[in-house]
KEKE-3310 file (N, C-alpha, C; in steps of 0.2 Angstrom, whole numbers, plus 5000, padded with zeros to 4 digits):
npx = (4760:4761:4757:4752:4750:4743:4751:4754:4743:4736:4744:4747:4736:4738:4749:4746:4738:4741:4754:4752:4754:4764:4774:4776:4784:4786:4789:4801:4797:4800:4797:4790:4778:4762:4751:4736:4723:4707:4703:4695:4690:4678:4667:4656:4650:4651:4643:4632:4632:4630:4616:4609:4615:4609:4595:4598:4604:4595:4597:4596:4594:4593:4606:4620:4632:4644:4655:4670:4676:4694:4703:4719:4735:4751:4768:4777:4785:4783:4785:4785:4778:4775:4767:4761:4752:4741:4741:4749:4759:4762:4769:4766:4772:4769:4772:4760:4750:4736:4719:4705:4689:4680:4662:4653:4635:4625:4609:4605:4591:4577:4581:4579:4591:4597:4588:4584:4577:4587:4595:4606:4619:4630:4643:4655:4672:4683:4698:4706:4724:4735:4752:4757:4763:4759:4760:4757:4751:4750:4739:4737:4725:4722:4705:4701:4713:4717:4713:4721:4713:4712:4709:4712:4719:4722:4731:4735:4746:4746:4757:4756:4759:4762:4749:4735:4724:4715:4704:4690:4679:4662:4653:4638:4628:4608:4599:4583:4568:4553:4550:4557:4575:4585:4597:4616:4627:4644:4656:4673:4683:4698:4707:4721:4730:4739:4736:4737:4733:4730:4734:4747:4749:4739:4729:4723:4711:4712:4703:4702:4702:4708:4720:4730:4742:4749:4765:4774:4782:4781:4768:4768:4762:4752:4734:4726:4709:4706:4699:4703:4701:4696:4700:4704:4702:4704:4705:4705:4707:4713:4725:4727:4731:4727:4721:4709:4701:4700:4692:4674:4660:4670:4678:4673:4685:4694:4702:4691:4679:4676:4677:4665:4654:4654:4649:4636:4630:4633:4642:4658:4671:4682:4684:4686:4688:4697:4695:4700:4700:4708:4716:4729:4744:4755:4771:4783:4799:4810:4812:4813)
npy = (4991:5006:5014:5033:5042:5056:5069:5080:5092:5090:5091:5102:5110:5110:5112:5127:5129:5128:5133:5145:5146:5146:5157:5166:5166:5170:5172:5164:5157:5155:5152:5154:5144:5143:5134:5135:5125:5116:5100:5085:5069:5056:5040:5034:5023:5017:5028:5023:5011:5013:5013:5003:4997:5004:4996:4983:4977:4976:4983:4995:5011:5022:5030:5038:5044:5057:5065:5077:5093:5097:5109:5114:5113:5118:5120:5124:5126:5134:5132:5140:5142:5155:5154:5160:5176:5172:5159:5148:5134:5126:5120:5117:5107:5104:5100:5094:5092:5083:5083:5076:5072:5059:5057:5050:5045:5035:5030:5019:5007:5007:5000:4984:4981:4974:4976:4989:5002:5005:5018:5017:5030:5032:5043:5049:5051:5051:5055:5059:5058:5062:5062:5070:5073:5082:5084:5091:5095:5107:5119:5137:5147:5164:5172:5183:5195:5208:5212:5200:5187:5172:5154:5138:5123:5104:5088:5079:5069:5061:5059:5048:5046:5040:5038:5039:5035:5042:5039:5042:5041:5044:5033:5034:5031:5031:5031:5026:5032:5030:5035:5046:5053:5046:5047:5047:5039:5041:5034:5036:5031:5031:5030:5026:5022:5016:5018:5006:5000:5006:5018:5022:5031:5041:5049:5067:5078:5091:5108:5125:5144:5161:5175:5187:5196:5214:5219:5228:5231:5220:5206:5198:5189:5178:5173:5158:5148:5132:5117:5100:5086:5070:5055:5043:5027:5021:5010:5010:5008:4998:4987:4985:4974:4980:4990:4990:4981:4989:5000:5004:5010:5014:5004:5001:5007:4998:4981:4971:4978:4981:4970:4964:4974:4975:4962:4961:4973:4972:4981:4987:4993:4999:5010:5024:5043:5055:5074:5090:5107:5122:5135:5144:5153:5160:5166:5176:5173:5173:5177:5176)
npz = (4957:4963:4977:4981:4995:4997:5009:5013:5011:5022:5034:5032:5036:5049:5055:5049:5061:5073:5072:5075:5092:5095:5090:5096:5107:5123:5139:5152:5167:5185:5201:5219:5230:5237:5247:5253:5258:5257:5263:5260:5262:5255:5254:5243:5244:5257:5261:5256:5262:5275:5278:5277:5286:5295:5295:5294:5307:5322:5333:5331:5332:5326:5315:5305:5294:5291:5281:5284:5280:5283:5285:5277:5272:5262:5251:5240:5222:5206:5189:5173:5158:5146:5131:5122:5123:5125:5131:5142:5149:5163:5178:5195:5207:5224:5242:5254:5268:5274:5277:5287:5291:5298:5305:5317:5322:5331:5337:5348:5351:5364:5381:5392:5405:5418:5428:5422:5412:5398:5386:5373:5367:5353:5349:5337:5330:5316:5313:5298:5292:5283:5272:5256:5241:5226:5210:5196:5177:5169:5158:5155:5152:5146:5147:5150:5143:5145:5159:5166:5168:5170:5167:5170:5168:5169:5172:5189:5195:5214:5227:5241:5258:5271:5280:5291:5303:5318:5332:5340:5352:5360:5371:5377:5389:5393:5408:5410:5419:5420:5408:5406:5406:5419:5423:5416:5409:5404:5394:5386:5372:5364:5350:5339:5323:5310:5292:5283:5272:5257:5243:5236:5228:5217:5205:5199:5189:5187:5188:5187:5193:5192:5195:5188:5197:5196:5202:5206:5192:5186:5183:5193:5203:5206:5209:5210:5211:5214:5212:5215:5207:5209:5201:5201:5215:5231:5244:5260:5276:5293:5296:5311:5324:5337:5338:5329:5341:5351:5346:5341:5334:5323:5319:5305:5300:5302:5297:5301:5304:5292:5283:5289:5286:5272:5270:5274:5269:5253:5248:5240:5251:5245:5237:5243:5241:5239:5239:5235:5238:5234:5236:5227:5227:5218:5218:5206:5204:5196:5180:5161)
capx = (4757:4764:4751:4754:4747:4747:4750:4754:4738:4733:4750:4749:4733:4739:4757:4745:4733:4745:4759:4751:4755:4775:4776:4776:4786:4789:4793:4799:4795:4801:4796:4788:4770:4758:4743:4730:4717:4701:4702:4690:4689:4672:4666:4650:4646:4650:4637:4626:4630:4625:4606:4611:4616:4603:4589:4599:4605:4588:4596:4599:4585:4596:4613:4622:4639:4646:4663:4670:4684:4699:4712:4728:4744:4758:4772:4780:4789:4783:4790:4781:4782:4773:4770:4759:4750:4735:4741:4754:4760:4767:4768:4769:4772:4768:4769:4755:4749:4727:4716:4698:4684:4672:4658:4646:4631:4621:4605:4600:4584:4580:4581:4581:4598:4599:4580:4584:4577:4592:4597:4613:4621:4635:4644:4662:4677:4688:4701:4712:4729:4741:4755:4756:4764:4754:4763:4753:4755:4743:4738:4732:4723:4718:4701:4701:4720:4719:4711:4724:4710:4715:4706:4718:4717:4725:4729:4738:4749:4746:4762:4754:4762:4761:4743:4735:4717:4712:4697:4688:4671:4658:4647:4633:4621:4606:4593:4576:4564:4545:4549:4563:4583:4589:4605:4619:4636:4650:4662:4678:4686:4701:4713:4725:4732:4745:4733:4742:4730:4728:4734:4751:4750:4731:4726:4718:4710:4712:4701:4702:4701:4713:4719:4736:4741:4754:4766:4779:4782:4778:4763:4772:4759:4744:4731:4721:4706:4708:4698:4706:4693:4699:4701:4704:4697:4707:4703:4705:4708:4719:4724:4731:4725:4725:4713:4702:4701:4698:4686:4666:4658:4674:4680:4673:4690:4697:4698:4687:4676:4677:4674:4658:4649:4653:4647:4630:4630:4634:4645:4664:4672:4688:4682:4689:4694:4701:4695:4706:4699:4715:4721:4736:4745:4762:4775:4789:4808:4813:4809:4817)
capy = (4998:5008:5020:5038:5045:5065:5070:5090:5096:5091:5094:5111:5114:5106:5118:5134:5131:5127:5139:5154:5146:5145:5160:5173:5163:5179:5170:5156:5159:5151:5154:5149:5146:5145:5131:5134:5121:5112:5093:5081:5061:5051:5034:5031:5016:5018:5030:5020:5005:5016:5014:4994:4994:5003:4990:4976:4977:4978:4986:5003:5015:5030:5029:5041:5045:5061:5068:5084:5095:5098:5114:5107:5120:5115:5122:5121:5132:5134:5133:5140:5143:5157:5152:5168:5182:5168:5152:5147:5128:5126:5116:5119:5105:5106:5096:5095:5090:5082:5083:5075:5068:5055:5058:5045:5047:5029:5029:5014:5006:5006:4990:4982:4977:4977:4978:4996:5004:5011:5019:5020:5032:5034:5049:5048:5056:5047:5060:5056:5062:5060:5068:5068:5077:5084:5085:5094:5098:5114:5124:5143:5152:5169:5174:5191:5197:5215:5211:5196:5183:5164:5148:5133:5116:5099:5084:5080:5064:5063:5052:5049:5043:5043:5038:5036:5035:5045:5037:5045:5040:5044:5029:5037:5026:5034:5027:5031:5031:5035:5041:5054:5051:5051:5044:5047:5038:5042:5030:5037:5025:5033:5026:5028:5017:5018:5015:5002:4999:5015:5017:5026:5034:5044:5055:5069:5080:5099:5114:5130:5149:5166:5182:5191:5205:5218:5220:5235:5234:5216:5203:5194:5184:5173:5171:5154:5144:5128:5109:5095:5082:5062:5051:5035:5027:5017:5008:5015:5002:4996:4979:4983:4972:4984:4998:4984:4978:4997:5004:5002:5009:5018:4999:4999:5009:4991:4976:4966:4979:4981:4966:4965:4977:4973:4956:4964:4978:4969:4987:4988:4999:5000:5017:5032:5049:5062:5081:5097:5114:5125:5143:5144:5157:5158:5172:5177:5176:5173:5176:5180)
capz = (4958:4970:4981:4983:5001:5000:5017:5012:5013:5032:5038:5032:5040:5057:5054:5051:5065:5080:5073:5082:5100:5097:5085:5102:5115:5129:5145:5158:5175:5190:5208:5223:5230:5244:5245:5257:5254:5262:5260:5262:5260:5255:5248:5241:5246:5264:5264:5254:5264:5281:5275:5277:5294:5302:5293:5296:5315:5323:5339:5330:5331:5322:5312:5298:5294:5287:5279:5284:5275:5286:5282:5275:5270:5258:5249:5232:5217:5201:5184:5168:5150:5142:5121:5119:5128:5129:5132:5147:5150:5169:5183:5202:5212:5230:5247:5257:5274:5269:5286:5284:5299:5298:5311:5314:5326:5333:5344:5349:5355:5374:5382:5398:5409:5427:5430:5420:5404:5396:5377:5371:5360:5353:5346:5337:5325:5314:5308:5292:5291:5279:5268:5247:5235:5222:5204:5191:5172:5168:5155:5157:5147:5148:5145:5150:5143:5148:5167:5167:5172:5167:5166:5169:5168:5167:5177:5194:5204:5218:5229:5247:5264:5280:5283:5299:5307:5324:5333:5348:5354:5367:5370:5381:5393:5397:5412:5408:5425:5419:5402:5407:5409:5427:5424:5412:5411:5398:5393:5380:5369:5359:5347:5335:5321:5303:5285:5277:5264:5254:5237:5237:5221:5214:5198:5199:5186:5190:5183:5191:5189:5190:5191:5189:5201:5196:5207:5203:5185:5183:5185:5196:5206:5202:5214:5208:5214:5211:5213:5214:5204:5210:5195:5205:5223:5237:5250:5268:5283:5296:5299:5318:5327:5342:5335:5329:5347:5355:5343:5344:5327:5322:5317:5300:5295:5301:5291:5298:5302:5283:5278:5291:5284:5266:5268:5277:5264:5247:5245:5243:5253:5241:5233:5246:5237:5243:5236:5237:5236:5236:5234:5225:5228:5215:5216:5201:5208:5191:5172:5156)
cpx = (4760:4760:4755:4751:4748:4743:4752:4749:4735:4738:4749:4745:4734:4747:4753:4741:4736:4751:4758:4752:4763:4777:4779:4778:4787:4793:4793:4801:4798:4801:4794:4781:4768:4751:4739:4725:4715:4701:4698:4690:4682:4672:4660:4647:4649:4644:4632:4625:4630:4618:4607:4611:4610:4596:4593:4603:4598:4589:4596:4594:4588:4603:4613:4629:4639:4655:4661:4677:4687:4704:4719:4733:4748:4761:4775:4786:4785:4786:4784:4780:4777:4773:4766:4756:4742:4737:4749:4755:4764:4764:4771:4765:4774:4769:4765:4753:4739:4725:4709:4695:4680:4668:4653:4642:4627:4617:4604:4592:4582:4581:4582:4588:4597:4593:4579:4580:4584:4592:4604:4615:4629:4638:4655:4667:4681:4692:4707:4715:4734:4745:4755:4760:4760:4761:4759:4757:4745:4744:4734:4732:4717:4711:4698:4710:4720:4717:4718:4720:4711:4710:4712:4715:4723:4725:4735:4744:4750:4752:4759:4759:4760:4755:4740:4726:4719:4706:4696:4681:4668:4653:4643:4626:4617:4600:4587:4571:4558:4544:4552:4568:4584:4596:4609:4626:4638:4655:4668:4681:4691:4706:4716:4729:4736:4738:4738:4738:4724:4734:4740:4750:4742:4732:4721:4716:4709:4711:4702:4704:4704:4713:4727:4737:4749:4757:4774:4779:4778:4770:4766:4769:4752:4741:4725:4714:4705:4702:4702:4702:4696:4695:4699:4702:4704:4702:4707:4705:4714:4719:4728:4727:4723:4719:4709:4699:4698:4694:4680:4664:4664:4681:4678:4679:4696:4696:4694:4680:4673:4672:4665:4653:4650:4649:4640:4628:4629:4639:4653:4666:4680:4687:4682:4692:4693:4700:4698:4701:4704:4716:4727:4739:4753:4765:4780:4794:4809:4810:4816:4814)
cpy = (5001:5016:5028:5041:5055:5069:5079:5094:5096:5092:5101:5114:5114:5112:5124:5135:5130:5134:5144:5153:5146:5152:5166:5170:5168:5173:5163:5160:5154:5154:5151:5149:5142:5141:5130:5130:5119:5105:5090:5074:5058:5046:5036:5028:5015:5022:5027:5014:5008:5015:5008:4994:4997:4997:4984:4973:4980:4981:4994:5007:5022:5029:5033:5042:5049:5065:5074:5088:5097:5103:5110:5115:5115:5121:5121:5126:5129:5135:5137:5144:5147:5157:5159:5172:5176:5163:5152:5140:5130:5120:5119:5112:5108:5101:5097:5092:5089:5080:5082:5074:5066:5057:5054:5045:5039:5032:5024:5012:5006:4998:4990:4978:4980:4977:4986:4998:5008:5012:5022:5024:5034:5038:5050:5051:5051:5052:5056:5059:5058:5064:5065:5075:5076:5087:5086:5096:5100:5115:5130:5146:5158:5171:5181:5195:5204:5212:5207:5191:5179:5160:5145:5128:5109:5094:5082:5073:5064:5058:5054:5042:5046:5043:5035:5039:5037:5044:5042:5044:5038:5039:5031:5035:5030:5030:5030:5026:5033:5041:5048:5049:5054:5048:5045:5042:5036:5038:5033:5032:5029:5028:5029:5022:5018:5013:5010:4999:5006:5015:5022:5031:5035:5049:5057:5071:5088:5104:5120:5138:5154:5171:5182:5196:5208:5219:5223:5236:5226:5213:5199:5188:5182:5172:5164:5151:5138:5121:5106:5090:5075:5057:5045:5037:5021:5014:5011:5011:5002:4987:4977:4981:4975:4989:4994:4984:4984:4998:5001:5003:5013:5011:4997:5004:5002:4986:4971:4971:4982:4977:4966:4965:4978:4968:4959:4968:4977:4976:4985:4993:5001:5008:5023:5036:5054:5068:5086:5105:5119:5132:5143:5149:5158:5166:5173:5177:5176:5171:5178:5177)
cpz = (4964:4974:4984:4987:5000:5007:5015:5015:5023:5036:5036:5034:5046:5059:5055:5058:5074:5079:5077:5087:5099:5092:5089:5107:5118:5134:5148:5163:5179:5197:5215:5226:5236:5240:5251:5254:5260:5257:5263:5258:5259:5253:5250:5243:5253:5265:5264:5260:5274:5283:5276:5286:5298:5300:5294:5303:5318:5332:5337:5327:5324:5320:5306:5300:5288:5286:5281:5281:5283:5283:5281:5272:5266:5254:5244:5228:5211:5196:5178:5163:5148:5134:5120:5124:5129:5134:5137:5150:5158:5172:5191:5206:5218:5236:5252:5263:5272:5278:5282:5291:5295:5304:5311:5324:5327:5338:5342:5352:5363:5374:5389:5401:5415:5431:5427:5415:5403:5387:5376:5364:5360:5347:5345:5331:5323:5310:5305:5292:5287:5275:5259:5244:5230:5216:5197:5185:5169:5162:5157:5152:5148:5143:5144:5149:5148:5156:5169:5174:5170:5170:5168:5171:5167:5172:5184:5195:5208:5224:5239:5251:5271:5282:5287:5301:5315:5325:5338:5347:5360:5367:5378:5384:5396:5402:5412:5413:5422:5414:5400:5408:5416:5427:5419:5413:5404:5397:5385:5378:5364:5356:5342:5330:5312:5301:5285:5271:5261:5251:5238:5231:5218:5210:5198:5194:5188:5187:5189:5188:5193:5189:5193:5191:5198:5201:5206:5196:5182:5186:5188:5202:5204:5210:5210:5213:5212:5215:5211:5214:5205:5205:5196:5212:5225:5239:5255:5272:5285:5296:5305:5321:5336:5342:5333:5335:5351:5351:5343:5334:5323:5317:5310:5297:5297:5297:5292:5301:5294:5282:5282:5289:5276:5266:5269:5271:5256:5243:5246:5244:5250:5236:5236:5239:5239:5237:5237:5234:5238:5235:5232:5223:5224:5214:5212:5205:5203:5184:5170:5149)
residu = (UNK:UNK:UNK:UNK:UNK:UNK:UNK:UNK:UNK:UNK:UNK:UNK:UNK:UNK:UNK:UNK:UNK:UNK:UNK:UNK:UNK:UNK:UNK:UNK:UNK:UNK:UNK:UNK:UNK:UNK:UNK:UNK:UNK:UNK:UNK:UNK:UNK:UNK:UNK:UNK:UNK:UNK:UNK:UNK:UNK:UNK:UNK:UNK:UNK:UNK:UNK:UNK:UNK:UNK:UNK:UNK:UNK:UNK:UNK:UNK:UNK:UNK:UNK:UNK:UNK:UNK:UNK:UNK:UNK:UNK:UNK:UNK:UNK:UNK:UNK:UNK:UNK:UNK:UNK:UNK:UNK:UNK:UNK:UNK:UNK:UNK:UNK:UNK:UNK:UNK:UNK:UNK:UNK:UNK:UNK:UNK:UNK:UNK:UNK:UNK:UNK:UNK:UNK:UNK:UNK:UNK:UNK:UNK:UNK:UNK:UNK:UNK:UNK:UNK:UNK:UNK:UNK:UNK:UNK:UNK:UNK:UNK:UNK:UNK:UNK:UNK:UNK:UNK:UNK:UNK:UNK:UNK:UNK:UNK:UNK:UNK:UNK:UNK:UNK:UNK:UNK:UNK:UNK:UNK:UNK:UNK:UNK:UNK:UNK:UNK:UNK:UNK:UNK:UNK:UNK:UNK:UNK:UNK:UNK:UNK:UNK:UNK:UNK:UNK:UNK:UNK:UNK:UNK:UNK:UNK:UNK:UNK:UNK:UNK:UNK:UNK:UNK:UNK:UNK:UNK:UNK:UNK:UNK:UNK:UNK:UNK:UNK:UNK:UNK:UNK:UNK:UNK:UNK:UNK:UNK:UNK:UNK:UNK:UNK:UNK:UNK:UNK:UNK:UNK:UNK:UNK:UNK:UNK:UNK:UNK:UNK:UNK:UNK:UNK:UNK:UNK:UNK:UNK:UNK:UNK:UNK:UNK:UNK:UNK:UNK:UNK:UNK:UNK:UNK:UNK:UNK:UNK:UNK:UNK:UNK:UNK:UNK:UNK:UNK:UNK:UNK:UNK:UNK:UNK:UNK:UNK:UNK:UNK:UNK:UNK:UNK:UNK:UNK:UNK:UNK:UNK:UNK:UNK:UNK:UNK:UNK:UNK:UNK:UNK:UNK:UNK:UNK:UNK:UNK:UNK:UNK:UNK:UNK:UNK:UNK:UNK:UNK:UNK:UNK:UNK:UNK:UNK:UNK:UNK:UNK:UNK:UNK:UNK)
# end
């Protein structure tokens, strides 16, 4: 017995319900573009496991650690396929320069040295810097035709290089006479050291929202606003053992202030992502 499948029918609904997107090809575009963006690094579980070290170090009266965005600039060209007056398939890769800050604040307890009361606190920056290409495959779709506002959406990779930790931190001795400070002294501690553990390659997921501006006869530039939504997590450390050796609490981006505070914590600190909030600015050199 030989079985007969009839495929006709759900191909011909799958042909009529797609054919409207290819039925009105107009244009392909190619041009160049402009990416102001705010970037910022977190993990999770370094915050979470913040809440661990001030309860389980019983000399640290205060401790939090916060992420900051940092301005970042990049550069690209776009390509992109108009299929109809709604719907527009492109991509615009770009390269980018990613600027972030950790900041982490310690008081200590007072305590006596010297015959003294003192309290230490310490106040520090860890900036992230690195480069990436960002390689995107979009769809736009207008929601408002006549105004020419667009939705778009789709996903990213991201190729990163060149990343590097900047420490700087004030550990700050104060001497307390009778329930007041009469002494202060400031000690700096800066440093500097190359990632090498951090994930070369990240995917993102990218929604964001659009308008097109006329500009003589054509619509010739898109201003977008864009997120950049991080799919995957890294890890973030050094393993120089010079920056280990200089840094104070600016050492959990080392590996063994890593592990330290993993083992204390029960958190892995393998979950760094990097967020983009961007302005994409794409102008036409060339249609047809």
């Amino acid at each position: 017995m030989i079985m007969r499948i009839k495929i006709g029918g759900p191909v011909l609904l799958v042909t009529l319900f797609l054919s409207p997107l290819f039925l009105q090809a107009q244009t392909k575009s190619f041009g160049l573009k402009l990416n102001p963006s705010l970037g910022f690094m977190r993990s999770s579980h370094l915050k979470q496991a913040s809440h661990e070290i001030q309860s389980n170090y019983p000399g640290i009266k205060e401790y939090d650690i916060r992420s900051k965005a940092g301005f970042q600039f990049g550069i690209g060209a776009f390509y992109q396929y108009e299929i109809n007056e709604k719907f527009t398939v492109f991509t615009d890769p770009t390269f980018n320069y990613f600027r972030s800050t950790f900041t982490q604040n310690m008081v200590g307890e007072n305590f006596m040295s010297g015959g003294e009361e003192q309290q230490v606190t310490v106040r520090s920056t860890a900036k992230v810097k690195y480069f990436y290409a960002n390689i995107p495959i979009m769809v736009k779709y207008e929601i408002l035709p006549y105004q020419r506002v667009f939705l778009s959406g789709g996903f990213a990779v991201n190729i990163n290089t060149g990343a590097k930790i900047v420490a700087d931190e004030d550990s700050v001795v104060n001497v307390i006479v009778d329930g007041e400070i009469d002494q202060t002294r400031v000690k700096n501690h800066s440093s500097q050291a190359r990632i090498d553990k951090f994930s070369p390659v990240s995917v993102n997921l990218n929604l964001g929202i659009g308008k097109s501006f006329l500009m003589g006869r054509y619509y010739n530039l898109d201003i977008e606003l864009r997120y950049q939504f991080p799919l995957t997590s890294s890890g973030f450390y050094t393993t120089d053992q010079q920056y280990q050796a200089q840094t104070g609490i600016n050492n959990i981006f080392g590996q063994t202030g890593k592990e330290n505070l993993e083992a204390s914590s029960g958190k892995s600190l393998n979950n760094f992502r990097s967020s983009v909030i961007s302005l994409a600015i794409r102008y036409v050199l060339w249609s047809k």
